[in-house]
N, C-alpha and C positions, 0 to 999 in steps of 0.2 A: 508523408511529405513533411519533412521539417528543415528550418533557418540554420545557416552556418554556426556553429557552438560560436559562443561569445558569452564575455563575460561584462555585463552592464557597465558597474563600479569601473572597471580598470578604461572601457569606453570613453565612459563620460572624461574620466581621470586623462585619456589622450586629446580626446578633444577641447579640452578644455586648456592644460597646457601648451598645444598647438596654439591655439586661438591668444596667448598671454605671448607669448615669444614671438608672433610671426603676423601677429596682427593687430596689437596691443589690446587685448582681451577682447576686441570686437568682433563674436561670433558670426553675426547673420554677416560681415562682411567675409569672415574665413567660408564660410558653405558659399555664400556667389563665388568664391575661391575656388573651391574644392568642386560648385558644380561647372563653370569652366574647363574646368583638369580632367574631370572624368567624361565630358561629351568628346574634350579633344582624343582622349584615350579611344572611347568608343566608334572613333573614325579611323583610326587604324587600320593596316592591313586592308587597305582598300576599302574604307567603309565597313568592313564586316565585323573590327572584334567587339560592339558592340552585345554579338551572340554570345561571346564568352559571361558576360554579366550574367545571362541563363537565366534563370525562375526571379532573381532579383533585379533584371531591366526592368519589368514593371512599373515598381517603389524609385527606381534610378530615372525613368523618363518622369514619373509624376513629380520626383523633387526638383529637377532642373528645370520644369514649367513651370513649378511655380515659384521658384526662385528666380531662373533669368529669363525665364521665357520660353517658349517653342522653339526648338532649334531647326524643326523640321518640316514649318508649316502647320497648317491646320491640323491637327491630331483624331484621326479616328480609332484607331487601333488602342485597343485597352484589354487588359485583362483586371478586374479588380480584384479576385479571388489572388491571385498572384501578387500582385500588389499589397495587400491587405496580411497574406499570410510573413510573406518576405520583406518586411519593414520595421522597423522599432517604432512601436508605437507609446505614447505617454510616456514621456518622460524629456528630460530639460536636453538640448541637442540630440534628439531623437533625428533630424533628418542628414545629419552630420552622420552620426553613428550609422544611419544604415549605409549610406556612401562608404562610409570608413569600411563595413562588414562586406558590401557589394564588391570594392576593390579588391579586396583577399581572395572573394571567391575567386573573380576575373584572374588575376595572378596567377592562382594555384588552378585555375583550369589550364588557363594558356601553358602553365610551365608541363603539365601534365599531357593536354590534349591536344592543343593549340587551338584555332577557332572553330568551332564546330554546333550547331545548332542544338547538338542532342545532349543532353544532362539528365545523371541520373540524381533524382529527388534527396536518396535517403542515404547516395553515398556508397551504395552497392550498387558493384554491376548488375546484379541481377535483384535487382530492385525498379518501384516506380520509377520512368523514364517521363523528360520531358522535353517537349520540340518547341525552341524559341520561334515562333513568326511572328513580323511586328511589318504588316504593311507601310507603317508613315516611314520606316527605315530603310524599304524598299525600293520604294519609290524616290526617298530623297537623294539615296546611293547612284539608285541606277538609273532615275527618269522613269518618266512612262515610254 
């Protein structure tokens, strides 16, 4: 199981420019930006392409809680192993940068797969597989 290749330095170096041009250096205001953008994204396609984010929803719903809040209600559904491995951790716009890294996935699945719950880990098809379910996403889509 491993994180989308990336590279830290050239990260920070986007986020941090982004945040000078488009928000006058004011980062924690670009990330309520950026998490905005990407919950509206993950409504998509009927609510679904959420799924597209894969093994990085996780890292992607715990930053927009705790940036703008629960978009979906009370939160029960958690994976923190997922969360935990799928994230940039320690370092200066780390919650940026994994949005930033989360986004590319989404893209490059969608452009590949289109929405689809199943993702493979390590990038092989015939590699570890993994099945997004996220009940508060469920529920908020579809109702009870």
């Amino acid at each position: 199981m491993k994180a989308y290749p990336y590279n830290q330095v050239e990260l920070r170096a986007t986020i941090e420019d982004a945040a000078k041009k488009n928000f006058g250096g004011d980062a924690k205001q670009m990330l309520e930006f950026m998490c905005h953008n990407t919950w509206s994204k993950a409504l998509m396609d009927d609510g679904q392409s959420y799924l597209a984010f894969g093994p990085y929803w996780w890292a992607v719903k715990d930053i927009i809680e705790r940036t703008i809040g629960s978009q979906w209600g009370e939160t029960t559904a958690a994976n923190p192993i997922m969360r935990k491995v799928f994230s940039i951790r320690s370092a200066e716009h780390a919650d940026a940068m994994t949005l930033l890294l989360a986004d590319e996935y989404r893209r490059t699945r969608l452009a590949s797969y289109g929405v689809s719950p199943h993702h493979e880990l390590d990038g092989e098809e015939d590699g570890d597989e993994y099945t997004l379910e996220d009940g508060d996403m469920i529920q908020f889509v579809f109702g009870s």
